[in-house]
C-alpha positions in Angstrom: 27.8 -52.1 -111.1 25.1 -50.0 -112.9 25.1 -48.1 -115.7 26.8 -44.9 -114.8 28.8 -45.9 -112.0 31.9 -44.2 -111.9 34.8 -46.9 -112.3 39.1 -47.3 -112.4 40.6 -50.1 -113.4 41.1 -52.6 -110.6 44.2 -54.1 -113.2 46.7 -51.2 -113.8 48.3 -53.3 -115.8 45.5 -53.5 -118.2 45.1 -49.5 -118.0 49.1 -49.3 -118.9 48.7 -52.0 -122.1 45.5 -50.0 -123.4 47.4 -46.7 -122.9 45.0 -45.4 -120.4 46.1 -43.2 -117.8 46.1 -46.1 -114.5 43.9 -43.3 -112.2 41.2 -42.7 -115.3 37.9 -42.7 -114.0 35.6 -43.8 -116.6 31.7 -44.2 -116.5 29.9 -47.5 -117.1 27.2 -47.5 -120.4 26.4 -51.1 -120.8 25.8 -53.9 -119.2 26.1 -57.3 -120.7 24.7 -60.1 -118.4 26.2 -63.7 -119.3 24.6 -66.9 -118.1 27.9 -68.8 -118.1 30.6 -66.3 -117.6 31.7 -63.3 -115.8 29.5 -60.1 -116.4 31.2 -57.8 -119.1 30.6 -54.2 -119.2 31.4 -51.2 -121.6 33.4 -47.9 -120.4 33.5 -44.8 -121.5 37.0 -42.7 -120.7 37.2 -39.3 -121.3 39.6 -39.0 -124.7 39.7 -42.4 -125.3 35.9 -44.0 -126.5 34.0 -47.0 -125.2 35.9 -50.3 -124.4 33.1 -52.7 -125.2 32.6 -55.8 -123.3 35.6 -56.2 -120.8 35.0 -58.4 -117.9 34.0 -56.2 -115.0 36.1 -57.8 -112.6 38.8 -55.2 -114.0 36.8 -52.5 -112.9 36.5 -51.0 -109.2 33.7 -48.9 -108.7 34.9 -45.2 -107.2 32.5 -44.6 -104.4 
């Protein structure tokens, strides 16, 4: 992922508990790099703001 890869959550359940429509596309706008866990990343979702640092493994990136 880079920064403004289009992305959906990979999780619907996630999407569903954060009261995100589950087809949302959202676009990445950070990148955090960690040296001894998963990559996190911060999305922006039309109407809804940034979610800052979830683990990008939640994520799929829409091609």
């Amino acid at each position: 992922m880079a920064p403004g890869d289009q992305v959906v959550f990979a999780r619907l359940d996630v999407a569903e508990a954060l009261g995100i429509w589950r087809h949302a596309t959202g676009r990445v706008v950070g990148i955090h790099p960690a040296t001894d866990g998963p990559l996190a990343v911060d999305v922006a979702f039309d109407g809804y703001g940034v979610l800052v640092s979830y683990i990008a493994a939640l994520f799929t990136r829409v091609a």
